[in-house]
N, C-alpha and C positions, 0 to 999 in steps of 0.2 A: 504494500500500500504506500502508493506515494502524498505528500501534503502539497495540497496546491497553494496561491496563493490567492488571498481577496476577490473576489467577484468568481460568478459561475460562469466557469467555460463549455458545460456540458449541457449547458440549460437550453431550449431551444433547437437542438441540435441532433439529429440521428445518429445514435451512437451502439456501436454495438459493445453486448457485452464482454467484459473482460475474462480472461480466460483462468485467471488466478486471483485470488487477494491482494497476490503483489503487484499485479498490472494495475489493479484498480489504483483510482482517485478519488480523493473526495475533495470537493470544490467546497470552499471556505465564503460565507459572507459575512462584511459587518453588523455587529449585534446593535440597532438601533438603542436598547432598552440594556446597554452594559450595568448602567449602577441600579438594576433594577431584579432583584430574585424571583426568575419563575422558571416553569417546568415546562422543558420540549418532550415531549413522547413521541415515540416514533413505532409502529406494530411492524411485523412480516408476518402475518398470519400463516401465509403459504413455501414458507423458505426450506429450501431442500439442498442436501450435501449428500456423499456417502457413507455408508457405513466400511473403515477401513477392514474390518474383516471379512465382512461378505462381498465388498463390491455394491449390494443394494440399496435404493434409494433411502434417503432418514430424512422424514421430515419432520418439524419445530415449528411453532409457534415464540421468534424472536420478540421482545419487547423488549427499550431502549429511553431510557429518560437520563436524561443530562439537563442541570443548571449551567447554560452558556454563560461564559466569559465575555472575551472581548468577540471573541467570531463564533457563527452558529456554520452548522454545516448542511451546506443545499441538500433535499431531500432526492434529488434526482439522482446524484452521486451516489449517495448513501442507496437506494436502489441498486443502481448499477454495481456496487461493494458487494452487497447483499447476496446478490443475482451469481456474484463471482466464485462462491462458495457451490456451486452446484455439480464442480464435477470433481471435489476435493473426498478424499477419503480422511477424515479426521472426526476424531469425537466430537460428540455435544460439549462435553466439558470445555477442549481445546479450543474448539469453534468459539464459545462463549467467551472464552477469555482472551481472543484472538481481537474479537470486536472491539472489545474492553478498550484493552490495549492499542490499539488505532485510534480507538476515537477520543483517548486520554491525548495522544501525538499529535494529532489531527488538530484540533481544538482549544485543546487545554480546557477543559470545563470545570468550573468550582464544585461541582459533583455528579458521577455517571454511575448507573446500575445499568448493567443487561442483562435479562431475563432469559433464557431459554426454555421451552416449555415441550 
């Protein structure tokens, strides 16, 4: 996962998906309401990976909330991030904490939980 920089470059735009987490990008905006504490949430109802021992599809119910900082991150990115996970063989656990960890990098957010379900 690479961190872009300010304003979205993927918005607008036909993009296809990324073949990895590492390809993907998540496009950054400024946070209008910085000195202001509130809650983004973000669902994937229908997000799918593999399962590394069988090969077989696993699918999750992803949920995501983070207190933005100074930059929030475009929802379309974070789709396309999401979507990138679809032909990886790695656990729930992994995957969960993979996101974490991106969108800690990504961001910098005064507080992030991600849920996997």
């Amino acid at each position: 996962m690479t961190k872009k920089h300010d304003g979205p470059e993927l918005l607008g735009r036909i993009v296809a998906l990324p073949n990895s987490p590492d390809e993907a990008e998540l496009d950054l905006v400024t946070n209008p309401y910085k000195d202001t504490i509130y809650l983004v949430r973000f669902t994937a109802p229908e997000f799918t990976s593999l399962c590394p021992v069988t090969g077989q599809p696993d699918f999750a119910h992803i949920a995501i909330q983070y207190i933005p900082n100074a930059r929030c991150i475009e929802s379309k990115s974070l789709k396309l991030y999401l979507g990138s996970f679809r032909n990886q063989g790695q656990f729930a656990e992994t995957i969960v904490n993979r996101i974490l960890d991106d969108i800690i990098t990504a961001c910098k957010p005064r507080y992030c939980v991600v849920k996997g379900d």
